[in-house]
C-alpha positions as CSV (number, residue, x, y, z in Angstrom):
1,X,118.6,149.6,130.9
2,X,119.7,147.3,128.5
3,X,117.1,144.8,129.1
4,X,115.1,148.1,128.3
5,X,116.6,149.2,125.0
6,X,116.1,145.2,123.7
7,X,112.7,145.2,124.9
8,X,112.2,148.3,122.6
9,X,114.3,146.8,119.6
10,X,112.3,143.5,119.6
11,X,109.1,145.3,119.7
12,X,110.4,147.6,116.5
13,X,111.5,144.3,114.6
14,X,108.1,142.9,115.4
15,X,106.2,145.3,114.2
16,X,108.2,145.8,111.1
17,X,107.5,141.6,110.6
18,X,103.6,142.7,111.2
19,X,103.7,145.4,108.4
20,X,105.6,143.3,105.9
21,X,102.8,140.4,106.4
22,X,100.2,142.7,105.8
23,X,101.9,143.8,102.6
24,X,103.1,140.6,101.6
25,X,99.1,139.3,102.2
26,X,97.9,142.1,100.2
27,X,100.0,141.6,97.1
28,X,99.4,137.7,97.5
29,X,96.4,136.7,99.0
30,X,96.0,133.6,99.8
31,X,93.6,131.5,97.9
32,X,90.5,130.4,101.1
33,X,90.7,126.4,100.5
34,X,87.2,127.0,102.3
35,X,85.7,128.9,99.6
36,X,87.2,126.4,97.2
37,X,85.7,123.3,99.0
38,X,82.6,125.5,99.2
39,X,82.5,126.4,95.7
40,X,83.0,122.7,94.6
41,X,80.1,121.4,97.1
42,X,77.3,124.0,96.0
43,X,78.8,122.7,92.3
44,X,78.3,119.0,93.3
45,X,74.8,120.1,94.9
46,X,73.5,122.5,92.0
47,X,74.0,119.3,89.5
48,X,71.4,117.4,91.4
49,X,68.9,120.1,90.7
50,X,69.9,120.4,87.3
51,X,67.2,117.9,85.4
52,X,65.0,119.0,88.0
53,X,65.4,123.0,86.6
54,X,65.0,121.5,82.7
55,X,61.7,120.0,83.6
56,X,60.3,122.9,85.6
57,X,61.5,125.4,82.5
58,X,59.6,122.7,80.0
59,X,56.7,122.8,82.5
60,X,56.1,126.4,82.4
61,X,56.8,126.3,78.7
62,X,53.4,123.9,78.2
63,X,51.8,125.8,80.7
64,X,51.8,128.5,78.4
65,X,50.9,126.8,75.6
66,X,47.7,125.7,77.0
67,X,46.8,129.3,77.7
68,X,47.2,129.8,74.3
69,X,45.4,126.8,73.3
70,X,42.5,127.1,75.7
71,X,41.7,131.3,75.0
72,X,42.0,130.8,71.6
73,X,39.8,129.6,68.2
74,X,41.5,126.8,66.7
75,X,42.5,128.8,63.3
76,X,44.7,131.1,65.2
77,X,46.3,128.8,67.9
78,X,49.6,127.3,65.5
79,X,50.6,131.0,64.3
80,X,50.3,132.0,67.8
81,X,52.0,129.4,68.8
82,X,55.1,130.1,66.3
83,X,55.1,133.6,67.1
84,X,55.1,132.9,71.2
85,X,57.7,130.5,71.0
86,X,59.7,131.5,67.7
87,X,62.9,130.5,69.4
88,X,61.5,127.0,70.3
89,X,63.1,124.2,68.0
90,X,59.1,122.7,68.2
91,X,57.2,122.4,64.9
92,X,54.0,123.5,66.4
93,X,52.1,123.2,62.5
94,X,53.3,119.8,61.8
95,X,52.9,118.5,65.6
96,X,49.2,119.6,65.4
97,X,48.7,117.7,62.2
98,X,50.6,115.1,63.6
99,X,48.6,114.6,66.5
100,X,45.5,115.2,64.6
101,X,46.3,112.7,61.6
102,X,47.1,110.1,64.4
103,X,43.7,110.6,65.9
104,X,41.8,109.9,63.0
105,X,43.6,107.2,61.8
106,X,42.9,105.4,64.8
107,X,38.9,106.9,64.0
108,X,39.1,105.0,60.8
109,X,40.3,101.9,62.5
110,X,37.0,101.9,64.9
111,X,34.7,102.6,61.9
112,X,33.5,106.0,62.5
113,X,31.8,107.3,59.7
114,X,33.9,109.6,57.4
115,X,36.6,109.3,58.9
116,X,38.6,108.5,56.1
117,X,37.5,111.2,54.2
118,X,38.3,113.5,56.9
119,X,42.0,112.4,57.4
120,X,42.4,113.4,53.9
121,X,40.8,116.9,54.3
122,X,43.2,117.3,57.6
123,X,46.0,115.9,55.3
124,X,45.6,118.6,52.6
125,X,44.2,121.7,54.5
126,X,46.0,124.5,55.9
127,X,45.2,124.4,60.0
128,X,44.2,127.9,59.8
129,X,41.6,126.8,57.2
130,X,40.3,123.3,58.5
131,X,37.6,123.5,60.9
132,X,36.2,126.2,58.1
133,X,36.2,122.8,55.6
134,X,35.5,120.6,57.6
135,X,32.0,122.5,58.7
136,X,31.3,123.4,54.8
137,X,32.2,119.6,53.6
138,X,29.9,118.1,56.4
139,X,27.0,120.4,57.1
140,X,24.9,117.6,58.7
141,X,27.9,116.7,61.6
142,X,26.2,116.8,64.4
143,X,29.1,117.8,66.7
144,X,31.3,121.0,66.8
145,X,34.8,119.9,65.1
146,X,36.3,123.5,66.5
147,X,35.0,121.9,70.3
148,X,36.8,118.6,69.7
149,X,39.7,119.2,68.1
150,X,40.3,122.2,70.9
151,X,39.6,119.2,73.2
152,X,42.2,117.0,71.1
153,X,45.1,119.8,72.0
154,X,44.1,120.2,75.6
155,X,44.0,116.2,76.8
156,X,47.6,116.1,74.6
157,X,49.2,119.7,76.1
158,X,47.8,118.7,79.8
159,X,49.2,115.0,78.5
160,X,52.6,116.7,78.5
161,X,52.1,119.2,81.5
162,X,51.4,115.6,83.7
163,X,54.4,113.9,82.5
164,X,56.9,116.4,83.5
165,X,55.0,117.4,86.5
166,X,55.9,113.7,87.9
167,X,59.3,113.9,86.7
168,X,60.1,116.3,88.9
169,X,58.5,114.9,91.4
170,X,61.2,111.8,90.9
171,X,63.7,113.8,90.8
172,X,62.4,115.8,94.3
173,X,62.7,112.1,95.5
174,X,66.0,111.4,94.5
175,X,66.9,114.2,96.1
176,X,65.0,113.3,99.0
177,X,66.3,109.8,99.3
178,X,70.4,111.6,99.6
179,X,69.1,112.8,102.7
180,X,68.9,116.7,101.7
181,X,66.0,119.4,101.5
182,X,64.8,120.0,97.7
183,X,64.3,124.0,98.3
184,X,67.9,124.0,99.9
185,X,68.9,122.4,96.6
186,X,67.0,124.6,94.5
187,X,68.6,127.4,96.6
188,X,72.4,126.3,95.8
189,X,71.5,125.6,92.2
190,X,69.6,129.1,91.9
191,X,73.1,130.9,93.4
192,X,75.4,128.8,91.4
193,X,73.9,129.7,88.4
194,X,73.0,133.4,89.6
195,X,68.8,132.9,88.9
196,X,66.6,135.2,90.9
């Protein structure tokens, strides 16, 4: 009987030990190391997507642009531009002139005719106004300057769309070359940094 009676005390006692772990767990978890670790890996594994992410949000950025660019008359592309992208740092007015000065400097360098003259009209004109004075100043120009400077803007935005389409490919390579899958990475960086 008294074997009995301890039996039954011991099993009391351990159940009181049971229910004050349980408490004791609830009011203090314990931290999962696991989760940690985890947390710290997908961290280490979402940085090797990181450039990867910039160049794919710049991609879709020119992407854009060239819709604009390509559906659009030349006179209306830089305000749609700055509207589209207000928040963009991008100059769109000045890097239009920019590009288009540049171009017809180097013009003037291979001797095309009026080309000098030009450059100054491009120099002093509103964009929304140019291909309008250009036409009027040379009625005899036998090409379409809305058609080439259009073209300019395309070769230049799918310039840009090129060069950041093989920088992520580089980057897919690193990532390659460490021995893991680019979509798995994508997939950690996507989680870590809650993207859909």
């Amino acid at each position: 009987m008294a074997t009995e009676e301890t039996k039954r005390y011991m099993e009391l006692q351990m159940e009181e030990l049971k229910e004050a772990c349980v408490v004791t767990e609830e009011e203090n978890p314990t931290p999962k190391k696991k989760n940690n670790n985890n947390n710290s890996k997908n961290a280490e594994i979402a940085k090797l997507y990181e450039d990867a992410a910039e160049y794919e949000e710049d991609l879709k950025g020119f992407e854009a642009e060239l819709e604009i660019i390509t559906t659009n008359s030349f006179a209306d592309i830089p305000k749609l531009l700055v509207e589209k992208f207000s928040n963009d740092e991008r100059d769109y007015v000045q890097e239009i002139k920019n590009l288009l000065e540049f171009t017809w400097k180097s013009y003037i360098e291979e001797q095309k005719p009026d080309a000098k003259e030009q450059l100054e009209i491009i120099q002093s004109t509103k964009l929304s106004d140019l291909i309008n004075v250009l036409t009027q100043t040379y009625p005899e120009y036998e090409g379409d300057f809305e058609t080439e400077i259009k073209e300019l803007l395309i070769t230049r935005w799918e310039t840009l769309i090129a060069i950041k389409k093989e920088h992520i490919k580089e980057e897919i390579a690193e990532i390659k070359i460490m021995g893991l899958k680019p979509n798995y990475v994508q997939r950690i960086y996507k989680q870590y940094h809650d993207i859909e």
